[in-house]
Every structure is written in C-alpha cells, then in structure tokens.
DRENDO-224949 format. One record per atom (N, C-alpha, C): residue number from 1; residue in three letters; atom name; x, y, z. Coordinates in steps of 0.2 Angstrom, whole numbers. Example, Ala and Ser with C-alpha at 12.3 -4.5 7.8 and 13.67 -1.06 7.14 Angstrom:
2
> 1 ALA N 66 -28 39
> 1 ALA CA 62 -22 39
> 1 ALA C 66 -16 39
> 2 SER N 64 -11 35
> 2 SER CA 68 -5 36
> 2 SER C 64 0 39
! end
This chain:
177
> 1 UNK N -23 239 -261
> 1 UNK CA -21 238 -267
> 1 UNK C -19 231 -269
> 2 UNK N -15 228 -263
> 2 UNK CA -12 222 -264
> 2 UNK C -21 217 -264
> 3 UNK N -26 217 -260
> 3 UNK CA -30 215 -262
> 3 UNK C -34 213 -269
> 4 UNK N -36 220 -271
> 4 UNK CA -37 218 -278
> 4 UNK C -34 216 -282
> 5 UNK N -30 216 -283
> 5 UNK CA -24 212 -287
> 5 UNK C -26 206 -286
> 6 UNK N -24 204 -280
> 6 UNK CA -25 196 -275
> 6 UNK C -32 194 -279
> 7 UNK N -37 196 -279
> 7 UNK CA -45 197 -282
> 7 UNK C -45 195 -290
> 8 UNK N -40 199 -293
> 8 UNK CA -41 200 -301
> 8 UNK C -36 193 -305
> 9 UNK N -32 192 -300
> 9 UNK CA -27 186 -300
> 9 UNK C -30 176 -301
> 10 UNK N -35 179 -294
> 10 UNK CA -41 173 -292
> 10 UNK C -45 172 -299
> 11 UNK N -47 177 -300
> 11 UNK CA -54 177 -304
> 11 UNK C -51 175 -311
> 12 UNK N -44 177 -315
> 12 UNK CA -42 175 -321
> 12 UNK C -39 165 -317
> 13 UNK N -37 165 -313
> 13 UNK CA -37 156 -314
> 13 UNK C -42 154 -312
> 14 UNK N -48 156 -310
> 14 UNK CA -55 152 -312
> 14 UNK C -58 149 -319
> 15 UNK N -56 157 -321
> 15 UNK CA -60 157 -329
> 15 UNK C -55 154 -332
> 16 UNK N -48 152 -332
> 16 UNK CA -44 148 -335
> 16 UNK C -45 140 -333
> 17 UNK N -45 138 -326
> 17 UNK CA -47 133 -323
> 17 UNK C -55 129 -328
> 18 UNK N -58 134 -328
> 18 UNK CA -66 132 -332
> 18 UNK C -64 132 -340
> 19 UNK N -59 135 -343
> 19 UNK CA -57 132 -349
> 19 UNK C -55 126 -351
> 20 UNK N -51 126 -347
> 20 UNK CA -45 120 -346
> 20 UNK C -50 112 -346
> 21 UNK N -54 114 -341
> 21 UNK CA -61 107 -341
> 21 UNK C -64 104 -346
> 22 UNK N -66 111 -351
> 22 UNK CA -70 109 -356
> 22 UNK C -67 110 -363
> 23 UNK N -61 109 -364
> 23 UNK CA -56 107 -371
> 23 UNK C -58 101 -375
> 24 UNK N -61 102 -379
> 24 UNK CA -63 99 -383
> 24 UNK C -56 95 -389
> 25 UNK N -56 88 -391
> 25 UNK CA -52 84 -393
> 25 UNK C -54 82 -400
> 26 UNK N -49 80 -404
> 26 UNK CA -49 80 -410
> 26 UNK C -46 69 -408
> 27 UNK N -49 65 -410
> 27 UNK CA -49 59 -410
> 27 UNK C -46 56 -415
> 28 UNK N -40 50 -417
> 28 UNK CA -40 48 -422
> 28 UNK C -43 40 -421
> 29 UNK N -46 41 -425
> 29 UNK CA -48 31 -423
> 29 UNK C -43 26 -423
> 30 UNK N -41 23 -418
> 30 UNK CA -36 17 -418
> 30 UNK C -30 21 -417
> 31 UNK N -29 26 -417
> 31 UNK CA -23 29 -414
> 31 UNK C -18 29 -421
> 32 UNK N -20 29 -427
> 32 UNK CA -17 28 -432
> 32 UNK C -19 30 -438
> 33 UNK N -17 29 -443
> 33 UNK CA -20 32 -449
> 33 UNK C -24 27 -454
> 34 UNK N -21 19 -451
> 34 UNK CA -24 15 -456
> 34 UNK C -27 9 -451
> 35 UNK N -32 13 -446
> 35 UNK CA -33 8 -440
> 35 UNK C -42 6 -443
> 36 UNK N -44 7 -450
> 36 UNK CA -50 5 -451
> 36 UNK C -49 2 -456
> 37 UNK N -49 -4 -454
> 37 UNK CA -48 -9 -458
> 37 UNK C -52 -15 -456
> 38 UNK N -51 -21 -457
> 38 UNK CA -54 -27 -455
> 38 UNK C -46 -29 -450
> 39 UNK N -51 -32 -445
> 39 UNK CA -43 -32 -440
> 39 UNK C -40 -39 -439
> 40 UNK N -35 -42 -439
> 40 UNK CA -32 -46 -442
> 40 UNK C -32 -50 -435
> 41 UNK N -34 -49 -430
> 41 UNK CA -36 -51 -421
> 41 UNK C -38 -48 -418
> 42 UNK N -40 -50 -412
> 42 UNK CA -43 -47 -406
> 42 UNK C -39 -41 -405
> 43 UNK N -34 -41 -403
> 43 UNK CA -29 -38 -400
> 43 UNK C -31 -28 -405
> 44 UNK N -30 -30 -411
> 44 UNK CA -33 -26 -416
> 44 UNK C -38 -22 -417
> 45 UNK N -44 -24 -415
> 45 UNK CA -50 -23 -413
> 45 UNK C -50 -15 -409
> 46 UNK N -54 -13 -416
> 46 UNK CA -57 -6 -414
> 46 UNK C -61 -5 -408
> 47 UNK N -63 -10 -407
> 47 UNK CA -67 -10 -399
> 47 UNK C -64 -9 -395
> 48 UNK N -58 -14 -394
> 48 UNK CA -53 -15 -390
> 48 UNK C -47 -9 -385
> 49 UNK N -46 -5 -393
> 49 UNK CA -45 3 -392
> 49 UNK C -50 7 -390
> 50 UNK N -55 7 -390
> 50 UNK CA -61 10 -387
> 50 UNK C -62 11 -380
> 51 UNK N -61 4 -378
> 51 UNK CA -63 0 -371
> 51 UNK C -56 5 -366
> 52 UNK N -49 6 -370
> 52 UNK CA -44 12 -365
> 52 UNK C -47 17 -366
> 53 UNK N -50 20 -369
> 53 UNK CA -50 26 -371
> 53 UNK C -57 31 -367
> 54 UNK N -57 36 -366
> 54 UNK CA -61 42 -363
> 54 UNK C -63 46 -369
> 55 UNK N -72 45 -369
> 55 UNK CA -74 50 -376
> 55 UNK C -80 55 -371
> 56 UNK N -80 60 -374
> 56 UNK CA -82 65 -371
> 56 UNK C -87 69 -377
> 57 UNK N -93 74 -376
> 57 UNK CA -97 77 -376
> 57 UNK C -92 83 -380
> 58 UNK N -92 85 -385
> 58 UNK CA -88 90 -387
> 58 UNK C -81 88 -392
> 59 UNK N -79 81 -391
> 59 UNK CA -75 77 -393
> 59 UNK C -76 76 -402
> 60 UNK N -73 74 -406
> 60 UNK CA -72 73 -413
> 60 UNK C -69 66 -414
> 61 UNK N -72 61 -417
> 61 UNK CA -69 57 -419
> 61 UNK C -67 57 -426
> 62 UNK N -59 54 -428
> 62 UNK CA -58 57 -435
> 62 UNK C -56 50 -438
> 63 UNK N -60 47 -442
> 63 UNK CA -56 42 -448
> 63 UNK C -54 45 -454
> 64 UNK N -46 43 -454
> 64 UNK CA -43 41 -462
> 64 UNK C -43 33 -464
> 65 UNK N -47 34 -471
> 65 UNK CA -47 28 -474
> 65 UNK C -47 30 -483
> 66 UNK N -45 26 -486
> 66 UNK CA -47 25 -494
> 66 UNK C -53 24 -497
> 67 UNK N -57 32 -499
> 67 UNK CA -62 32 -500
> 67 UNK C -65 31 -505
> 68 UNK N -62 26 -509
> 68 UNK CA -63 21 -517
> 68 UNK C -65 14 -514
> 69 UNK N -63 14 -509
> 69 UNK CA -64 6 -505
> 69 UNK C -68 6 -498
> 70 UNK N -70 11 -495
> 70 UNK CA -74 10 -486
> 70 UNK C -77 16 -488
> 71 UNK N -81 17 -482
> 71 UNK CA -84 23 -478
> 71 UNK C -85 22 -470
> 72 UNK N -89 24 -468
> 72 UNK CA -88 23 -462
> 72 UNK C -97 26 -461
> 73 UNK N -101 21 -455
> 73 UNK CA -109 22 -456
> 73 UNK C -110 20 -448
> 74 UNK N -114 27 -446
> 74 UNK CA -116 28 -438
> 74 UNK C -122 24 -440
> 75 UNK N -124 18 -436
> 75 UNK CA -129 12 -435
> 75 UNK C -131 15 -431
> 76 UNK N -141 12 -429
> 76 UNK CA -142 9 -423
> 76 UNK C -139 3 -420
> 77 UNK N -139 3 -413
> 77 UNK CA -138 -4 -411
> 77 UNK C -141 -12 -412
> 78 UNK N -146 -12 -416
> 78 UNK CA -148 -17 -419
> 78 UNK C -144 -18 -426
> 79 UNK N -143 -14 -430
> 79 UNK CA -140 -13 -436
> 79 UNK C -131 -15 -434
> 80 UNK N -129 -13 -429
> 80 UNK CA -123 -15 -426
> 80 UNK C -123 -21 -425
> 81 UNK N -125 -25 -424
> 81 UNK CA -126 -28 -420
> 81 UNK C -126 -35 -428
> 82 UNK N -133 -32 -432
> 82 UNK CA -132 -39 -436
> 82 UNK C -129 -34 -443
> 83 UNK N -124 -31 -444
> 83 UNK CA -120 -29 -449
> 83 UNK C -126 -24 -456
> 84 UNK N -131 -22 -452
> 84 UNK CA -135 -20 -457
> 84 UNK C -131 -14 -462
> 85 UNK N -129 -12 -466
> 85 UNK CA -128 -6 -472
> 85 UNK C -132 -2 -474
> 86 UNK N -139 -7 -476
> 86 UNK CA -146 -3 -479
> 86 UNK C -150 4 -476
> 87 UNK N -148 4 -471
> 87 UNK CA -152 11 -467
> 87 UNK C -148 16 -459
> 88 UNK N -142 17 -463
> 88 UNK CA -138 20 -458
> 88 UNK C -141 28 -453
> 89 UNK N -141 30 -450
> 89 UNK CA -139 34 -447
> 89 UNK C -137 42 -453
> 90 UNK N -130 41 -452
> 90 UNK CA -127 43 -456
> 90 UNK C -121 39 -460
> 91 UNK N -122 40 -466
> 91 UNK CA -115 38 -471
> 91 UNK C -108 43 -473
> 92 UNK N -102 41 -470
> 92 UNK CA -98 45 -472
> 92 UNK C -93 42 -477
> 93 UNK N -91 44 -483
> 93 UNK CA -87 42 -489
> 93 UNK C -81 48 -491
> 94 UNK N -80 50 -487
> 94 UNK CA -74 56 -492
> 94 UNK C -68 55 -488
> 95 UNK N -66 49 -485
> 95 UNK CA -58 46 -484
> 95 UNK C -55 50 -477
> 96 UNK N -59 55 -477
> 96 UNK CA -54 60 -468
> 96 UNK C -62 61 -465
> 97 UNK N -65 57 -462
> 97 UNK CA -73 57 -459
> 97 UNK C -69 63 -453
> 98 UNK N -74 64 -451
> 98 UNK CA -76 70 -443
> 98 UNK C -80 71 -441
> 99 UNK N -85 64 -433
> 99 UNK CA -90 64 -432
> 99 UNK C -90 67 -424
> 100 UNK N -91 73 -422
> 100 UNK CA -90 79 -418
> 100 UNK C -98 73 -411
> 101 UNK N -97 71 -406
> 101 UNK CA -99 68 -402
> 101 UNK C -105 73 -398
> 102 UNK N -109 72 -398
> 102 UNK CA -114 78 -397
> 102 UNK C -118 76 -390
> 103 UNK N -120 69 -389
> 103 UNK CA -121 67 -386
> 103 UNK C -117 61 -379
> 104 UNK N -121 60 -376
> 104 UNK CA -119 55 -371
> 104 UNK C -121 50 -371
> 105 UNK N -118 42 -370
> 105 UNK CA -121 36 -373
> 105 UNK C -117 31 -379
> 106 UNK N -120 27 -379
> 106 UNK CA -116 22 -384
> 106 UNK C -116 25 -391
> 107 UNK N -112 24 -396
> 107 UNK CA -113 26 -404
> 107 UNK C -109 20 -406
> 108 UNK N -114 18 -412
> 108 UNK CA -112 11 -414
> 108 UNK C -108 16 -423
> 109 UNK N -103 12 -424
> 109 UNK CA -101 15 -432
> 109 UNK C -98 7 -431
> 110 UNK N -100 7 -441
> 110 UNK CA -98 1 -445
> 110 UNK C -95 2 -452
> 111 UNK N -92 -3 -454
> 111 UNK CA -89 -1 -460
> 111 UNK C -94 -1 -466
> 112 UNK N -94 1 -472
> 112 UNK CA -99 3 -477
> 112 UNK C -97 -5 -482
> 113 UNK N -91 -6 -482
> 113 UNK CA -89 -10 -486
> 113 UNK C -92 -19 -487
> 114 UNK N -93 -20 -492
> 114 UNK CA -98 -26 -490
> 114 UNK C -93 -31 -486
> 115 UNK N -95 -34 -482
> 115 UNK CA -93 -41 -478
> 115 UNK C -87 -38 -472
> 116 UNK N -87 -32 -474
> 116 UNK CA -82 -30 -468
> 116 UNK C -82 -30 -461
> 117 UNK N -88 -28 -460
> 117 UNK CA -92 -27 -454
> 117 UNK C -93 -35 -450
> 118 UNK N -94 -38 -455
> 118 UNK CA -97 -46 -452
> 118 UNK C -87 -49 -450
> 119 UNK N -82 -45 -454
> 119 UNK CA -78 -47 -451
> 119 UNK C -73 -43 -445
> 120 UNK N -76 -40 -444
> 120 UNK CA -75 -35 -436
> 120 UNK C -73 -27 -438
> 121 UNK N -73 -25 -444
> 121 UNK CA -72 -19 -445
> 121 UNK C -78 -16 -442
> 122 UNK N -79 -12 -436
> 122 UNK CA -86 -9 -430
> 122 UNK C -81 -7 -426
> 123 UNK N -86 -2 -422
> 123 UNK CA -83 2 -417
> 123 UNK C -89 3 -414
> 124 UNK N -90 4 -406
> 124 UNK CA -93 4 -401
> 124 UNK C -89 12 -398
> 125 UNK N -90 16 -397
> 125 UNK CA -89 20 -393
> 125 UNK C -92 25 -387
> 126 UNK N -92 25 -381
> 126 UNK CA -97 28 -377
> 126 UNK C -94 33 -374
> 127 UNK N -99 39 -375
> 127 UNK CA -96 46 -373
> 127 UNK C -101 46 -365
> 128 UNK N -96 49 -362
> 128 UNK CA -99 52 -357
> 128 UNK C -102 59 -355
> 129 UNK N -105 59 -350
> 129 UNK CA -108 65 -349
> 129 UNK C -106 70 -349
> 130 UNK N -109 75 -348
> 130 UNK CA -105 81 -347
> 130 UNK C -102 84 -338
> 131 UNK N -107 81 -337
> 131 UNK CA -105 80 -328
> 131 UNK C -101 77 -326
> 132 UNK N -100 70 -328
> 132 UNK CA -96 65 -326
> 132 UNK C -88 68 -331
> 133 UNK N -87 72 -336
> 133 UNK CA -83 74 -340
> 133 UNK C -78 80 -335
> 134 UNK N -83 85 -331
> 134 UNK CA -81 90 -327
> 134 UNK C -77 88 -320
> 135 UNK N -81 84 -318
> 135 UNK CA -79 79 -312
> 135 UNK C -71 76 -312
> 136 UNK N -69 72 -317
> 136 UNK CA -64 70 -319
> 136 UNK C -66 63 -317
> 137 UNK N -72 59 -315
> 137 UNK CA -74 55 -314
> 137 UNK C -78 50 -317
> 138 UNK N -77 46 -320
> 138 UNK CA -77 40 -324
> 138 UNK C -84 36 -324
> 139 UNK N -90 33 -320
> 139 UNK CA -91 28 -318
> 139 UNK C -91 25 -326
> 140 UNK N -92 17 -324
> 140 UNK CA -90 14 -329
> 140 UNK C -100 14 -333
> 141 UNK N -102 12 -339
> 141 UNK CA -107 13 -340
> 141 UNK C -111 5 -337
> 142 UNK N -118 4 -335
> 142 UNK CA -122 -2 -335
> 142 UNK C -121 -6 -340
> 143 UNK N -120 -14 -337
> 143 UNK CA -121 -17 -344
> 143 UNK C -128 -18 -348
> 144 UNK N -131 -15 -342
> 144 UNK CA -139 -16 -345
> 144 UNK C -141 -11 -351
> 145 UNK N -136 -5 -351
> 145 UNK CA -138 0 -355
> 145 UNK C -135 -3 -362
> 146 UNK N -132 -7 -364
> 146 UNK CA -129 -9 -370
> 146 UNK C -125 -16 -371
> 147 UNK N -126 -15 -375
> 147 UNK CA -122 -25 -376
> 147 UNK C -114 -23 -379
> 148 UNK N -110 -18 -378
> 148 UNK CA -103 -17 -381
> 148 UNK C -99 -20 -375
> 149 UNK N -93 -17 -378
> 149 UNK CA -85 -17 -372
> 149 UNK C -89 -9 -366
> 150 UNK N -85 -14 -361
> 150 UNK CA -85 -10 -354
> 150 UNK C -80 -6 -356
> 151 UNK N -80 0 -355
> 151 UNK CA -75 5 -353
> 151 UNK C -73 6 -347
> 152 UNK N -66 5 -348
> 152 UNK CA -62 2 -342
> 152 UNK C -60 14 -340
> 153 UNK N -60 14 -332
> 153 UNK CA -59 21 -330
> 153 UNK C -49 24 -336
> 154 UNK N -49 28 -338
> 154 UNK CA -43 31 -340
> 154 UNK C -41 37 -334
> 155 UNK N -34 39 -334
> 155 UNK CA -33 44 -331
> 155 UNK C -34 49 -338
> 156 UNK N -36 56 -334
> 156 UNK CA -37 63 -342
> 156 UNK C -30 67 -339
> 157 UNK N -32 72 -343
> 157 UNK CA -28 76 -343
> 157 UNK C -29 84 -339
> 158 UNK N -37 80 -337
> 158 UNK CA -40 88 -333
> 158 UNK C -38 85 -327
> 159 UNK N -36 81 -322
> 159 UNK CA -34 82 -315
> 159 UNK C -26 84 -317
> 160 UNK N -23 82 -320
> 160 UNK CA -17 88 -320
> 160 UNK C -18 93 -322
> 161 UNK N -22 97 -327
> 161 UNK CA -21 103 -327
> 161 UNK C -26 106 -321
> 162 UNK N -28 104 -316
> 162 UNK CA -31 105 -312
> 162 UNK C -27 105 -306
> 163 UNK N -21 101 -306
> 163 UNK CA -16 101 -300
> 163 UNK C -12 108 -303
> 164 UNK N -10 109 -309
> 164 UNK CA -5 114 -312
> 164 UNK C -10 120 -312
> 165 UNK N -17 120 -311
> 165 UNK CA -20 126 -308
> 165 UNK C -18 127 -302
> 166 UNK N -18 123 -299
> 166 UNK CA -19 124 -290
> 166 UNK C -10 125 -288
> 167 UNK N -7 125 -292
> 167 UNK CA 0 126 -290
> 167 UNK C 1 131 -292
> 168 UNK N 1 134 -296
> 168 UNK CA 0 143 -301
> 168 UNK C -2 148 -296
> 169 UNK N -9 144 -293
> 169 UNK CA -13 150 -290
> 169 UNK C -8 149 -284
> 170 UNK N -8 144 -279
> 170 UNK CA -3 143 -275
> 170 UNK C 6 148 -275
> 171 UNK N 8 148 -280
> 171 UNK CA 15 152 -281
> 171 UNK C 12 160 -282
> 172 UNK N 6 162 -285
> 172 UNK CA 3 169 -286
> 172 UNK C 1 172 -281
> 173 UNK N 0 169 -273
> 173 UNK CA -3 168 -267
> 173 UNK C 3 171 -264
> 174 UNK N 8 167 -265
> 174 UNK CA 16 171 -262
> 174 UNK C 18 173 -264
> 175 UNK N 17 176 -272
> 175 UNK CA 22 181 -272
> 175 UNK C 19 188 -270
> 176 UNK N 11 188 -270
> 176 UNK CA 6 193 -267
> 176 UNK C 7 197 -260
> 177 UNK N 9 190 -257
> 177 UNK CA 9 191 -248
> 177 UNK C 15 191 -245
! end
C-alpha cells in the first residue's frame, strides 16, 4: 500500500516539476510603465535593461505608452540598425502592446515616432531556446549572430523551484517511510 502511494506522490511532483519549467511570463518593458520613451542616457537605455534580463519562448513582452504620440514596430535587423519606419514587421499603436516571443533569436523593436529611434528609443531583445530555457542554463548568444548587447547569464526562477521540488519530494519521502 505504502508503495503505491510512494509511486502516486513521485508521479504528481514530476508533472508539477515539468510545470513549474515551462511558466510562461508576462514582461513589462523597462520594468516600468513609462520606460518607452527616448532615453535621456545610457544608463536608461532599453537595451541596457535587456542585456540583465532572461526572455524566453512562451514569454510576452508588454509596452505601455501614449498612443496619440508612439507605437512600437518589430524591425528587421537592418531596419534596426538604420531607424527604418517604412516597412516594419509588425506595427503596434494601441498604447498596452503584447508581443507573445514565439521564437529563439534576436528581435529587433523600434519606436514608430519620427526621429525617436535615431535618438535611442530600440530595443534588442534575444530570446532563448527552449532547451537552453529547461536546462536553467544560459549560454550567452555568438557575437557573430548579431550586432546587439551581449546578454549577461541571470539567475531564473526554475532552479529554485527546482530546489523546492526536491525538498517537497524529499519531506514526502519521510513521511512515507
């Protein structure tokens, strides 16, 4: 009897362990609400917050802005690169964007607004794999693959919930035996 239990106890923190990995996040750009704007230094720079940050496959990135004034436009990296406006990707205008990361790899976004972009309103964001997402392990990307900010390793949140699995099952282990 006590085995099965032991058995039905293991099998629920797996399927929770394998939840807990693949939790998908709701992003606010610049960690604020009025972080898209033309940045008044370096320090400011949308990139800059980027380059801490971990984006992931399943991830959402979310801008608020004043949609009388910006939008926000998914570039190619050439269009990134020289502030092009004329042939985005995608254009978003309705003030609470929500661009859900679908992929792995760099993604270039720019300001819509004329002359913003030329003065550092961009963003560079590179999402990781999905492998590299499960792993809890970072490498950082090639500079050959892109000309942005390096992303520097962050700690996540899955190696703790990964420890507080292992401690769970660990205390459900003795109270079993």
């Amino acid at each position: 009897m006590a085995s099965s239990r032991t058995i039905s106890y293991f099998l629920v923190l797996m399927v929770l362990s394998i939840f807990s990995f693949s939790e998908a996040r709701e992003i606010l750009v610049g960690s604020n609400t009025d972080a898209w704007k033309i940045p008044s230094s370096d320090s400011e720079s949308l990139n800059r917050w980027a380059e801490g940050s971990r984006f992931q496959i399943g991830d959402s990135l979310v801008w608020k802005y004043d949609a009388q004034k910006d939008s926000v436009l998914q570039v190619t990296k050439q269009d990134y690169a020289t502030c092009n406006i004329s042939s985005p990707i995608a254009k978003y205008k309705d003030g609470s964007t929500k661009v859900k990361l679908d992929r792995s790899g760099p993604l270039y976004f720019i300001s819509g607004a004329s002359g913003h972009c030329e003065k550092g309103q961009k963003l560079i964001v590179v999402v990781l794999s999905a492998r590299h997402g499960l792993t809890g392990i970072s490498p950082a990307p090639s500079p050959m693959e892109y000309d942005g900010p390096a992303v520097a390793p962050t700690s996540s949140g899955t190696s703790l919930r990964g420890g507080l699995m292992v401690i769970l099952g660990g205390l459900v282990g003795m109270v079993l035996f």
